[in-house]
GUKOL-882551 format. One record per residue (C-alpha): residue in three letters; x, y, z. Coordinates in steps of 0.001 Angstrom, whole numbers, plus 500000, padded with zeros to 6 digits. Layout:
BEGIN
ALAXYZ/...
//
This chain:
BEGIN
UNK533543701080567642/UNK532960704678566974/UNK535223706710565112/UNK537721708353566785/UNK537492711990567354/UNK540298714344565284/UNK542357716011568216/UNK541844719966568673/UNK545011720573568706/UNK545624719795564689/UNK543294722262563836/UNK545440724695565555/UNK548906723712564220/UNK550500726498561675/UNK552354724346558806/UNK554238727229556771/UNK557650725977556783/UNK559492722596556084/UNK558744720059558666/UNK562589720732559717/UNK562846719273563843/UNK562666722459565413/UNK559938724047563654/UNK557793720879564468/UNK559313721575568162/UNK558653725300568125/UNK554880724914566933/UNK553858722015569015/UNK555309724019572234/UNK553166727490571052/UNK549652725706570786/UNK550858724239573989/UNK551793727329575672/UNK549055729621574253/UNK546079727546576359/UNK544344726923573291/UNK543761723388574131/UNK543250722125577938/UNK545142719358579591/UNK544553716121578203/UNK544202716828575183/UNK545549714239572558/UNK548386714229570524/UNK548232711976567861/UNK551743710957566518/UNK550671710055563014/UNK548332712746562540/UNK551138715343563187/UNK553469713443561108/UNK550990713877557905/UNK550322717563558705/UNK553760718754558763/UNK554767716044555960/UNK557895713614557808/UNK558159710677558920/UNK557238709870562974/UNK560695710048564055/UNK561211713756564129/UNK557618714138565702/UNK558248711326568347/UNK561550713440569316/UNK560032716735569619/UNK557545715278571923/UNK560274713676574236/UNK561765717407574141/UNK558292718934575455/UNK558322715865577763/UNK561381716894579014/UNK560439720435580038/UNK556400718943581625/UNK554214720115578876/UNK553543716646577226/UNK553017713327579038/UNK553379709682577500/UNK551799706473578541/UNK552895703327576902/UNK549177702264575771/UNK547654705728575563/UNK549724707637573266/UNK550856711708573764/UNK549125714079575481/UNK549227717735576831/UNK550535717570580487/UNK547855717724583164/UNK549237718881586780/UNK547776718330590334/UNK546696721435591958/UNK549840720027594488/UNK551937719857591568/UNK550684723975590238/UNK551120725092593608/UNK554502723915593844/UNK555444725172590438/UNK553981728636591650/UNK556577728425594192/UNK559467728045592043/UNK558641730947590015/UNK558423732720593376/UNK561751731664594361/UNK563428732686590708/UNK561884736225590173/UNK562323737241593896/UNK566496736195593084/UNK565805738226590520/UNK564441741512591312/UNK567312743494592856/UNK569588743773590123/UNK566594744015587423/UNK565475747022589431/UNK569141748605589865/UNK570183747636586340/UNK567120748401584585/UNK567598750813581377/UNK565669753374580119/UNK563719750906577420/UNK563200748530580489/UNK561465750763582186/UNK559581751530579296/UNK558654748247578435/UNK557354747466582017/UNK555174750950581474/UNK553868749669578301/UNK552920746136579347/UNK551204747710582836/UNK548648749687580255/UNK547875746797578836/UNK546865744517581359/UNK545039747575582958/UNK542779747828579128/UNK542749743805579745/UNK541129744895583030/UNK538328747624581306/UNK537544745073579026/UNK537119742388581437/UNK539175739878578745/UNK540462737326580773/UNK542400735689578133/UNK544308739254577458/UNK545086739353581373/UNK546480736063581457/UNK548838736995578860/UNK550160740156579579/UNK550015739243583236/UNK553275736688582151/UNK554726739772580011/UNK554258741960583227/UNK556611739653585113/UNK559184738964582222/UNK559525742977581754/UNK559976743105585386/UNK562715740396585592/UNK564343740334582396/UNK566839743669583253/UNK568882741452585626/UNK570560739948583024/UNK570850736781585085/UNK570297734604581951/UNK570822731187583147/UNK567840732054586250/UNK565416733743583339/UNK565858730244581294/UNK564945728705584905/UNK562164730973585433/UNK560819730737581796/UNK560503726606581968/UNK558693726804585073/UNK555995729424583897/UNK555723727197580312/UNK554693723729582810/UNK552054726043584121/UNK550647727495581345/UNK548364724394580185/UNK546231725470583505/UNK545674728990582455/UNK545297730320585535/UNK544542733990585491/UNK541623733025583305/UNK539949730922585424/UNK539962732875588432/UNK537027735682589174/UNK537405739330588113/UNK537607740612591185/UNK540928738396591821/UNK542508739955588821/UNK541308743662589944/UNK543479742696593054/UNK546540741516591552/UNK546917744167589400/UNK546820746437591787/UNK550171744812593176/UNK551591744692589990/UNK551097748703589953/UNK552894749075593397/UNK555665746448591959/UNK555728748877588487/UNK556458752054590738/UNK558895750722592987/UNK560502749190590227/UNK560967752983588657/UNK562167754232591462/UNK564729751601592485/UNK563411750915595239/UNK564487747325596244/UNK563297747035599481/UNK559385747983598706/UNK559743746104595561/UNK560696742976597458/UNK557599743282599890/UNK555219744055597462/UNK556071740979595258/UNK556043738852598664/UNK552735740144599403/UNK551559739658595442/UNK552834735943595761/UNK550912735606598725/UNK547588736754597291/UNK547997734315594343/UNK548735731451596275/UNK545469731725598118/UNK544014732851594642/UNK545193729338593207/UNK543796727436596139/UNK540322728396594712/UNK540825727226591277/UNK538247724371590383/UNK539353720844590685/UNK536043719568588592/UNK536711720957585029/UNK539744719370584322/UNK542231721539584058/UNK543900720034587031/UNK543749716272588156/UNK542702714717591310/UNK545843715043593712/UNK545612710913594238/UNK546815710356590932/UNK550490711739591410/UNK550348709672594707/UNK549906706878592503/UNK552762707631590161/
//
């Protein structure tokens, strides 16, 4: 039998702390949610248990905890791995962070302060220098810190925790990065009309330009491959 390979995901685990529950918690669900390693990838139990110096049981729990919130799946005979969704299963999830930011927007735009507005401003330059360089990875990122800065000033905490877990199950797929240039060109340029209706209060523009946005990137998701997998063949949830 040959030797089994050493998961990708160890090599990008930071150990600088005691192996305390939630720092094994916090780190697992960063490498997760930073796209460093695709869907599927392993996560060996003992392995991570050695690395961060404890016994399996806190390890086992903070993998129940990320299985919990869809970022880690478990099969009886297989062992842990990062969740892999259905391109049925990221469309939907697309639609639920539709549904939460559009509750959202109103009162973010009418209660925004003066370092909201700011901090939209400042994360809008930087996904337009993601677009100069053409760094897709860059995009992807502050594409999610566009969206935060534009939701977080409504102060509806209980629908940001909502909105946050349903970005996290999608961010295995890393969308933005997979998509062409010319599809990021275009939804930037939404997120510029969003950024200056935002700043100038104005709900009702606000709310059409984000419909429109959402529309664009649910036809821009349809085109994501289904071969490199990143996303898994829609008969196996049918299965499930």
């Amino acid at each position: 039998m040959p030797p089994r390979r050493r998961s990708a995901l160890l090599a990008r685990l930071v150990i600088d702390a005691p192996g305390r529950p939630q720092v094994i918690l916090g780190e697992l669900r960063r490498v997760i949610l930073d796209g460093a390693v695709p869907p599927l990838t392993v996560i060996p139990l003992r392995e991570v248990a050695e690395l961060f110096g404890v016994s399996h049981i806190p390890v086992r729990e903070a993998l129940k905890t990320l299985i919990g919130e869809g970022l880690v799946t478990h099969e009886p005979h297989g062992g842990y791995a990062v969740a892999q969704l259905t391109a049925a299963e990221l469309r939907e999830m697309y639609i639920v962070r539709e549904t939460l930011e559009t509750a959202s927007l109103a009162a973010a735009a009418l209660n925004a302060s003066g370092a909201d507005r700011a901090a939209l401003i400042e994360v809008n330059a930087l996904l337009e220098q993601a677009i100069r360089d053409d760094d897709p990875v860059a995009y992807h990122r502050e594409s999610r810190n566009f969206h935060i800065a534009l939701t977080k000033p409504s102060r509806m905490f209980r629908l940001l925790h909502m909105l946050e877990s349903a970005w996290n199950v999608t961010e295995p797929v890393q969308s933005m990065v997979h998509i062409s240039r010319g599809d990021r060109v275009r939804l930037h340029t939404d997120h510029a009309l969003m950024m200056d209706a935002f700043l100038a209060r104005d709900v009702d523009c606000l709310l059409l330009v984000a419909e429109r946005h959402h529309r664009r990137l649910e036809t821009v998701i349809a085109t994501l491959p289904t071969d490199t997998g990143l996303l898994a063949p829609e008969d196996i949830s049918a299965a499930q």
